[in-house]
C-alpha positions as CSV (number, residue, x, y, z in Angstrom):
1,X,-14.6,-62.3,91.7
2,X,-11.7,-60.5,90.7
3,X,-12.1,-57.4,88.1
4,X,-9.3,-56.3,86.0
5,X,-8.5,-53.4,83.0
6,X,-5.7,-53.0,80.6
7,X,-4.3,-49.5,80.0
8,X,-1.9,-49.1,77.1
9,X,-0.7,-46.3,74.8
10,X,-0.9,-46.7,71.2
11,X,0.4,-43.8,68.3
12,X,-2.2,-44.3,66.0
13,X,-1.1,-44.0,62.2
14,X,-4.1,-44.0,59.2
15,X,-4.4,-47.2,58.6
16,X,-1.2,-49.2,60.3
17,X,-1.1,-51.5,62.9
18,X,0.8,-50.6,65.9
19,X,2.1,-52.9,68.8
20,X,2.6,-51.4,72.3
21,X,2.8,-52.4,75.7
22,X,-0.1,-53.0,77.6
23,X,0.3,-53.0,82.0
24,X,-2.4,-55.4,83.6
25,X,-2.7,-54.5,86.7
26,X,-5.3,-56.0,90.1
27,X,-8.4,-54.0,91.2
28,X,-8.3,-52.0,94.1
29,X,-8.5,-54.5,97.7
30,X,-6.9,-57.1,95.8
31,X,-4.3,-59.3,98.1
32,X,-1.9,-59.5,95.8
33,X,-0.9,-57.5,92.3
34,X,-0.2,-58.8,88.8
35,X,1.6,-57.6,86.7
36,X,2.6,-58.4,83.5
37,X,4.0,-57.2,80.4
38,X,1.9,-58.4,77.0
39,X,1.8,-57.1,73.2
40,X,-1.6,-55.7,71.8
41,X,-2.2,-56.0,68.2
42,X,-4.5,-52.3,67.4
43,X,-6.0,-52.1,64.1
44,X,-7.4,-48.3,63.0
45,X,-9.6,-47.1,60.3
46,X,-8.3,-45.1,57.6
47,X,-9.3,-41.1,57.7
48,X,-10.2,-38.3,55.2
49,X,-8.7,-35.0,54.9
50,X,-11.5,-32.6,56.2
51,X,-11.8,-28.5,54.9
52,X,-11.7,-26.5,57.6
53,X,-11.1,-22.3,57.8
54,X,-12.0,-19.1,59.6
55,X,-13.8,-16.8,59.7
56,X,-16.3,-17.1,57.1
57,X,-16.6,-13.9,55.9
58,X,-15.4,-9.8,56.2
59,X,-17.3,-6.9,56.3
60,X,-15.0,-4.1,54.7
61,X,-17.2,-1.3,56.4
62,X,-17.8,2.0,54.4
63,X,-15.3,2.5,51.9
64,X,-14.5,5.5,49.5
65,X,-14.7,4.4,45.6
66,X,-10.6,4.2,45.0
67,X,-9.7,3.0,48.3
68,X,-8.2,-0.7,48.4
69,X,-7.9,-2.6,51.5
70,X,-7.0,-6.2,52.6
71,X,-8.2,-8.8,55.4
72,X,-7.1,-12.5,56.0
73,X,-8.4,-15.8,57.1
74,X,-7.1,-19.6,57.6
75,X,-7.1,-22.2,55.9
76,X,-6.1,-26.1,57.5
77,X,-6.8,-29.7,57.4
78,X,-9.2,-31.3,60.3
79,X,-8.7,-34.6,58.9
80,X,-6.4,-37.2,58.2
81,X,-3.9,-37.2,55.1
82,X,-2.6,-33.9,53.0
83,X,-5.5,-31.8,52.4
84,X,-4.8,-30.0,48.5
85,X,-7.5,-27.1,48.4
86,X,-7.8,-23.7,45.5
87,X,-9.2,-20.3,46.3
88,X,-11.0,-18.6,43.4
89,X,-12.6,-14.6,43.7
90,X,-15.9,-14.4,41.7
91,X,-15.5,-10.4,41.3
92,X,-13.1,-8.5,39.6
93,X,-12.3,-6.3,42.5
94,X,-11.7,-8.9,44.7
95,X,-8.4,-10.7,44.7
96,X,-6.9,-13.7,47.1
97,X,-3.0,-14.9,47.3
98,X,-2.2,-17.9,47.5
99,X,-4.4,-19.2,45.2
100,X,-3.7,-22.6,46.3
101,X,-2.0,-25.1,49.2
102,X,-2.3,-28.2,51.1
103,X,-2.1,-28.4,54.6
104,X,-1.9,-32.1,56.9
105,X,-3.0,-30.4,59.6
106,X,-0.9,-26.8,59.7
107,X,-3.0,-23.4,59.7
108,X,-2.8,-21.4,56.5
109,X,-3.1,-17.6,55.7
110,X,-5.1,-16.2,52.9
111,X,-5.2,-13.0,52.3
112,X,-7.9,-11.2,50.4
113,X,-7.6,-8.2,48.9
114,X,-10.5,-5.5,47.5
115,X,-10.3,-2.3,45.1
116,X,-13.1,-0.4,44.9
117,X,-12.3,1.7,41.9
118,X,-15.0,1.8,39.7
119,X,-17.9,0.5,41.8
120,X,-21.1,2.0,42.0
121,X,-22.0,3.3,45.4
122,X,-23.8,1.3,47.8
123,X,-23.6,-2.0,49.2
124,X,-21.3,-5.0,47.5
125,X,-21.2,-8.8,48.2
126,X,-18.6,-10.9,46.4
127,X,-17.9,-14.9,47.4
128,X,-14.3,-16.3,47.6
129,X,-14.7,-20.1,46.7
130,X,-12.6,-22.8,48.2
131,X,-12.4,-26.1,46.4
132,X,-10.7,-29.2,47.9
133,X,-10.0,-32.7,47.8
134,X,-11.6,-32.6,51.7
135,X,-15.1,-30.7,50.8
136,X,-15.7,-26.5,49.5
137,X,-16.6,-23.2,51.3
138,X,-17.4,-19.8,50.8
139,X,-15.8,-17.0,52.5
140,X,-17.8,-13.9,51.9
141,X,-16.8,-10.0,51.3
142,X,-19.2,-7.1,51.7
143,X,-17.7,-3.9,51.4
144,X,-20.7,-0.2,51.6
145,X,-19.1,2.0,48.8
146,X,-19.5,5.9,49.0
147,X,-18.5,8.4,46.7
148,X,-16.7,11.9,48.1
149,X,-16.1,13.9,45.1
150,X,-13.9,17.0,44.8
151,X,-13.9,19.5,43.0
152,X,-10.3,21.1,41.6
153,X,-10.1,23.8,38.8
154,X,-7.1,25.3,37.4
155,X,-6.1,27.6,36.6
156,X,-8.1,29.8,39.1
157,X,-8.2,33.7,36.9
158,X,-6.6,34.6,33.6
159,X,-6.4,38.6,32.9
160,X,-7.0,39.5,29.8
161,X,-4.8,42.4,29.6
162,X,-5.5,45.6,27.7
163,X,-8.1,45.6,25.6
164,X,-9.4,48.5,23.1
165,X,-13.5,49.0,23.3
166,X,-15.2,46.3,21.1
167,X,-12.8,43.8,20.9
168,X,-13.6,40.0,22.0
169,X,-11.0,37.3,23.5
170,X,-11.7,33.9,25.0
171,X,-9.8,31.7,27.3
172,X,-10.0,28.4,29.2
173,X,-9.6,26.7,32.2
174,X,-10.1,23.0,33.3
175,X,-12.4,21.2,35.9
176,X,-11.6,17.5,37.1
177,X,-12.9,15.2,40.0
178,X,-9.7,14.9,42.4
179,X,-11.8,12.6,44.7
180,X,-13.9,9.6,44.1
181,X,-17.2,8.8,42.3
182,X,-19.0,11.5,40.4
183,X,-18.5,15.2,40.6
184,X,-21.1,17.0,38.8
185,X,-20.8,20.7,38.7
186,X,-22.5,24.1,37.5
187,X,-21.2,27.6,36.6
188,X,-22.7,31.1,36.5
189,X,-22.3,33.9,34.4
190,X,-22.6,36.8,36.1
191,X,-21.2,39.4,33.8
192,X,-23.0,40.0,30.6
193,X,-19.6,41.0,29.0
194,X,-18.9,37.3,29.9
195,X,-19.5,34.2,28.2
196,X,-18.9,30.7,29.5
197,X,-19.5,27.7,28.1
198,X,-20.5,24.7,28.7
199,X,-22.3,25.8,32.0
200,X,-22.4,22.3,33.6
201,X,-20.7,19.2,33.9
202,X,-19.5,15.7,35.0
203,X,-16.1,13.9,35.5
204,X,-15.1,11.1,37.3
205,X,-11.6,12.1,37.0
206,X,-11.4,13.3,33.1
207,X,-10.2,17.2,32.7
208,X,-13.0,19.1,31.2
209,X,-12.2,22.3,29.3
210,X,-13.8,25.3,29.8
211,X,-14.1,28.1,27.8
212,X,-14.6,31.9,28.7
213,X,-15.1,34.3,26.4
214,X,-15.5,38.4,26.7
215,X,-16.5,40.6,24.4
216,X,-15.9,44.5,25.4
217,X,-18.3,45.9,23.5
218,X,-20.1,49.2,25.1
219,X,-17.8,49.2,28.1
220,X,-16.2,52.5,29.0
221,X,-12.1,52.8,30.3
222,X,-11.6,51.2,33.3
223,X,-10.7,48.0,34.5
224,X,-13.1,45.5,34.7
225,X,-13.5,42.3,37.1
226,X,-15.9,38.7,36.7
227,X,-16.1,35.9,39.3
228,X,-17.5,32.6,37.4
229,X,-19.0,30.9,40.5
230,X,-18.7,27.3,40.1
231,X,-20.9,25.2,42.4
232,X,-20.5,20.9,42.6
233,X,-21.2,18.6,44.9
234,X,-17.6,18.4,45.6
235,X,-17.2,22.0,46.6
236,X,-17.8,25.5,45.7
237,X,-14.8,27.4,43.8
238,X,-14.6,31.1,41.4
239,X,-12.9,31.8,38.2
240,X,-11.9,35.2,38.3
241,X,-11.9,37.1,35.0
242,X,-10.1,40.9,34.4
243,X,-9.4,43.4,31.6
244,X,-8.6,46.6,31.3
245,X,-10.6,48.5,28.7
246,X,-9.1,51.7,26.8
247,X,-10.2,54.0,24.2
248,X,-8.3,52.6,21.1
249,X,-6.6,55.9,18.6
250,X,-6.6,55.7,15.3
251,X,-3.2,54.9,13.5
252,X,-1.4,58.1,11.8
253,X,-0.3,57.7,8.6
254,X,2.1,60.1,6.2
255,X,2.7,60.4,2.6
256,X,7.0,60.7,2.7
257,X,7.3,60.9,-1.0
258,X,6.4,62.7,-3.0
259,X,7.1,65.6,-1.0
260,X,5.0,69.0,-1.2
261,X,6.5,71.4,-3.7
262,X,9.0,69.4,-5.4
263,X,9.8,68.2,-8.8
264,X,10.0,64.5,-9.8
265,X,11.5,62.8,-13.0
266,X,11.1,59.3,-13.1
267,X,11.2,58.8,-9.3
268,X,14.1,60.9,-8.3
269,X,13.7,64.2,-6.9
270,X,15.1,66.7,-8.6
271,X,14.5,70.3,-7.2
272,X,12.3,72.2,-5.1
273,X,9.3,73.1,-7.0
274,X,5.8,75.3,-6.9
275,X,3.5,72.4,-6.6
276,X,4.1,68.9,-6.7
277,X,5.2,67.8,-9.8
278,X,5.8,64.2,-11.4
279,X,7.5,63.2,-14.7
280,X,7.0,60.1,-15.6
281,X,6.4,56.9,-13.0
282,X,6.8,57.2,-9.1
283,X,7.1,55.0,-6.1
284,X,4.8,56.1,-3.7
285,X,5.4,56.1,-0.3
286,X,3.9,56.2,3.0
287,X,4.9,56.0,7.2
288,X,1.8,54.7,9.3
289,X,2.1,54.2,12.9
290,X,-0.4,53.1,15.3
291,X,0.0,53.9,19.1
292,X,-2.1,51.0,20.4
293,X,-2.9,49.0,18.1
294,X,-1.3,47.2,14.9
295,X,-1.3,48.8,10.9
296,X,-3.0,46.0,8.9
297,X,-2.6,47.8,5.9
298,X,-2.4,51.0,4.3
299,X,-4.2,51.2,0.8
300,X,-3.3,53.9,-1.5
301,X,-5.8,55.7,-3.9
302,X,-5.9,58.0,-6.9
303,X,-8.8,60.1,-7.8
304,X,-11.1,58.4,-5.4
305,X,-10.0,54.9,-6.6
306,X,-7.9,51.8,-4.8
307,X,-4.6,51.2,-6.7
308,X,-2.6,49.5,-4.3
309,X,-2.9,48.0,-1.2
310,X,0.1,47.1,1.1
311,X,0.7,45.0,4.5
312,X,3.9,45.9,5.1
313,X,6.5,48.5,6.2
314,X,7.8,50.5,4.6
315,X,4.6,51.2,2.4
316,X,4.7,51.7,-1.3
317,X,3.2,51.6,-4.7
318,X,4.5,51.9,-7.6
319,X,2.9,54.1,-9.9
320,X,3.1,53.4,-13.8
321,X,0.6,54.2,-15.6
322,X,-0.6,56.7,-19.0
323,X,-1.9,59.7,-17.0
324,X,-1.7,63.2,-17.2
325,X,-2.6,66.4,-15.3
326,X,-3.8,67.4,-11.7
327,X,-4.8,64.1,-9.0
328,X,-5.3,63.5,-5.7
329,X,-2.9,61.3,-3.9
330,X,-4.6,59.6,-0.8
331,X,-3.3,57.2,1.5
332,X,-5.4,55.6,4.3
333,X,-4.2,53.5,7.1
334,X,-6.1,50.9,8.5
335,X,-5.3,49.1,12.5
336,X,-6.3,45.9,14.2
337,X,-9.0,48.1,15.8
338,X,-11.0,48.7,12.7
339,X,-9.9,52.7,12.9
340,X,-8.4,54.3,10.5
341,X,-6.2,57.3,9.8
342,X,-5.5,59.0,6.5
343,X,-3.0,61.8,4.5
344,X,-3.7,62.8,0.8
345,X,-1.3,65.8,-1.6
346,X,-2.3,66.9,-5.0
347,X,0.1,66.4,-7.8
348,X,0.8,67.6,-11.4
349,X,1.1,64.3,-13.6
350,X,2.8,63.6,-16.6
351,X,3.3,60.1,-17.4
352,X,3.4,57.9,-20.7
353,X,3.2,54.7,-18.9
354,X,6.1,53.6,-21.1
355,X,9.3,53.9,-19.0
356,X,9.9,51.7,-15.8
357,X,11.6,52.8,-12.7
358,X,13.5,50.1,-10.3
359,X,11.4,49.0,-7.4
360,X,12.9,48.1,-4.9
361,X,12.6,45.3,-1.4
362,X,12.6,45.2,1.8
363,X,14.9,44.3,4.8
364,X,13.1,45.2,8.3
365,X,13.1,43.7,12.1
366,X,14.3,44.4,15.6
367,X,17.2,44.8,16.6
368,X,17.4,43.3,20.7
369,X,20.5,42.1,23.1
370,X,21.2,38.6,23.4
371,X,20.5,37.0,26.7
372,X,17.3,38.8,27.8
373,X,14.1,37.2,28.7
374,X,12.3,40.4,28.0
375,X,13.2,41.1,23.8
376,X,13.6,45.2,24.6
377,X,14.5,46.9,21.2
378,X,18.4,48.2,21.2
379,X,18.1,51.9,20.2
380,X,20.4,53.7,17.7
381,X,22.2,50.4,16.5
382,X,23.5,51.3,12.9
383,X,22.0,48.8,10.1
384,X,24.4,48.8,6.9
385,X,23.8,46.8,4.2
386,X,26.8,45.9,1.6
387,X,25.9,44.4,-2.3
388,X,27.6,41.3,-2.6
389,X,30.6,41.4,-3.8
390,X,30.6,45.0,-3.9
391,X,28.6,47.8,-4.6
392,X,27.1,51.1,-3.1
393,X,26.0,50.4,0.6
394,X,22.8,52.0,2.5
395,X,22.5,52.5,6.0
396,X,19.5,53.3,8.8
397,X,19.8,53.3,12.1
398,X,17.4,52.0,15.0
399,X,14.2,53.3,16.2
400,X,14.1,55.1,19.7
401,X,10.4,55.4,20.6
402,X,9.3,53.1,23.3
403,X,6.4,50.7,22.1
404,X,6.8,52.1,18.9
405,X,10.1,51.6,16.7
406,X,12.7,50.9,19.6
407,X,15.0,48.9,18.1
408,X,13.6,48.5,15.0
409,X,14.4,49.3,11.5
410,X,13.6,49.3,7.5
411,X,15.9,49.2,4.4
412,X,14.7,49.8,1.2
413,X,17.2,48.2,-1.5
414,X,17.7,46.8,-4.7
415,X,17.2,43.4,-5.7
416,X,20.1,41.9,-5.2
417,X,22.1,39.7,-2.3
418,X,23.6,41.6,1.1
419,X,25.8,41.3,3.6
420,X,23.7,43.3,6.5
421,X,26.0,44.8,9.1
422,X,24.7,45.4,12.8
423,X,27.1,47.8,15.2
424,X,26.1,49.5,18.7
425,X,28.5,50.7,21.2
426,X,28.7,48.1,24.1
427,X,28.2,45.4,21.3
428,X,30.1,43.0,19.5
429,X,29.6,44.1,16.1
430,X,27.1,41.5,13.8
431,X,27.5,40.9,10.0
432,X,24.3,38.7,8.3
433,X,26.0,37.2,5.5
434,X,24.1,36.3,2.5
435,X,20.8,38.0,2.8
436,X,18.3,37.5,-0.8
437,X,16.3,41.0,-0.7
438,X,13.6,40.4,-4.0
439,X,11.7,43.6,-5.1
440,X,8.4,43.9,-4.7
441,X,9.1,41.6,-1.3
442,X,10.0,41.6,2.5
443,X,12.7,40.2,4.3
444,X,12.5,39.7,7.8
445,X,16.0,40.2,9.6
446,X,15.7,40.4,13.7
447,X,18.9,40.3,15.5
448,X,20.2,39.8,19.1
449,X,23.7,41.6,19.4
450,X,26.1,40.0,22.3
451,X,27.3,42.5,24.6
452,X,30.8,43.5,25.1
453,X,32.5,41.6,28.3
454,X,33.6,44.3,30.4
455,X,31.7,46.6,28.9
């Protein structure tokens, strides 16, 4: 009638055998205890390795398109043996590390990363598979995208300056998303001296160049202002626009030789004279001068008709031809503003067309002082040229006239080469060595003189 149990501990390994001890011991009201030591002989079953992890999924939330974030979850092994699993992203925007482990029982991270640049807005699902030697899973990513554009614009005005009645200019300025998804955008005109185009827009980050144009036709002095309203769903912004119109003057223009009442033989002046008269050929020549504006030319005609033309300072024309008696010398000057200004002298001819007369080239620029941002002209510099090796120099000396010849200055020479000497007081002296003047042609000489130390 007696009831007995055996308790013993065993450590159980996949498919050993293990011996331990096992204690026998009497029932409870039993006159007497036995006890004994014995050996139990345990055989266990072998077991799998067994996929297990958490959580199952993530919910990023709402998300702006460009924003990246990151979660994590666990990977282990519920079973027996080493577990060997691999993590794969279905999505592009979706990216895990590690890619792979094992795990006998041990808990590992996996992290799980998301970009959203480039997704569409609204609502995105993408599956992280897990593939093992224990059984799969998916852990699941949703992420809501939204797009908050902005818009940015630079730069935010341009002024155009002085401008002379009827003259047109153009400009631009650039508009960009600085913020996610799509910015699309509008502008006004709201001038009808202003032009803008184009007048609408995307970008999803790209600069897009605008262009503003004005034209100042039909507006009086005064200085004008535009706003360019630009509206997006991004933002509002204006593009401010300014110019300052003027009345343009027409360019003045004088005929320096020949001179009234004087006599000419074969270009050289010879006397005073009752009337102006020429023996044999003649180089015309002519100052023009244009207070706001630019001399494009200055064309000289005879009788009514266009001999010459000429673009630049100082202007001249040779003239060579058989003529004889009384003509009309006219000389009209044209500027960038389409005006024009004009001098004429009547003349006594007498010319065979048979003898030639030297023409001459030019050396002209501006003279300015080395080391300034702003390129002011140096007044009253003296500009002598010297033949190389030797010969009979010539000499000029700067303009003084603000915005007009300051600093600059012409030679008229013989073809020939030069060595072109520039002295100021307060200056080191400058020598341009080797100057080519060809006639019939312009050379271009601007110089920047070093001031004196101490000076």
């Amino acid at each position: 009638g007696e009831s007995t149990w055996i308790e013993f501990d065993a450590l159980v390994v996949d498919g050993g055998v293990n011996v331990n001890v096992a204690n026998v011991t009497a029932v409870e009201g039993c006159d007497m205890v036995l006890y004994c030591e014995d050996s139990a002989t345990v055989f266990v079953p072998s077991v799998e390795p067994q996929l297990s992890f958490d959580p199952s999924s993530h919910d990023f939330g709402e998300m702006e398109e460009g924003e990246t974030s990151s979660t994590t979850f666990e990977v282990w092994n519920n079973g027996g043996g080493t577990l060997q699993y691999n993590i794969t992203s279905e999505c592009d925007w979706v990216s895990v590390s590690p890619i792979s482990g094992n795990s006998t029982g041990e808990h590992d991270t996996i992290t799980v990363y998301i970009d959203t640049s480039g997704l569409s807005k609204g609502l995105h699902t993408c599956d992280v598979l897990i593939t093992s030697n224990g059984g799969s899973g998916v852990f699941t990513v949703t992420v809501n995208v939204t797009w908050v554009p902005e818009l940015s614009y630079s730069p935010t005005s341009h002024n155009f300056g002085e401008k002379a009645e009827g003259e047109t200019d153009s400009t631009t300025f650039s508009v960009w998303n600085s913020g996610s998804g799509l910015l699309e955008y509008e502008l006004l005109e709201t001038c009808e001296w202003v032009t803008v185009s184009p007048l609408d827009g995307e970008s999803t980050g790209e600069h897009d160049t605008i262009t503003v144009s004005i034209d100042t036709t039909g507006l009086t002095e005064g200085l004008y202002t535009c706003d360019i309203s630009i509206t997006s769903n991004g933002g509002n912004g204006i593009f401010t626009v300014r110019v300052t119109v003027f009345t343009p003057h027409p360019p003045s223009v004088e005929i320096v030789k020949p001179e009234k009442n004087s006599l000419y033989f074969r270009n050289d002046k010879l006397m005073p004279f009752l009337g102006t008269v020429i023996i044999g050929p003649i180089i015309v020549q002519a100052n023009a001068t244009d207070p706001d504006g630019d001399v494009e030319r200055v064309e000289f005609i005879v009788d009514g008709e266009v001999k010459h033309s000429d673009s630049a300072a100082p202007y001249s024309w040779l003239w060579n031809e058989r003529v004889f008696g009384r003509r009309t010398i006219r000389v009209v000057a044209y500027d960038n503003h389409g005006l024009t200004g004009e001098d004429e002298i009547n003349v006594i001819i007498f010319n065979l067309g048979i003898s030639s007369v030297e023409e001459k080239g030019v050396v002209k620029g501006k003279v300015t002082e080395a080391g300034k941002l702003i390129k002011k002209g140096l007044p009253d510099v003296t500009v002598t040229a010297y033949p190389a090796p030797s010969g009979e120099s010539n000499s000029t000396t700067t303009g003084k006239i603000p915005f007009v010849n300051r600093g600059e200055y012409t030679l008229l020479l013989t073809e020939g080469v030069y060595n072109i000497e520039f002295k100021a007081d307060g200056y080191q002296t400058h020598v341009e060595t080797g100057v080519v003047v060809t006639s019939g042609s312009t050379t271009v000489l601007n110089v920047a003189l070093q001031p004196v130390e101490g000076g």
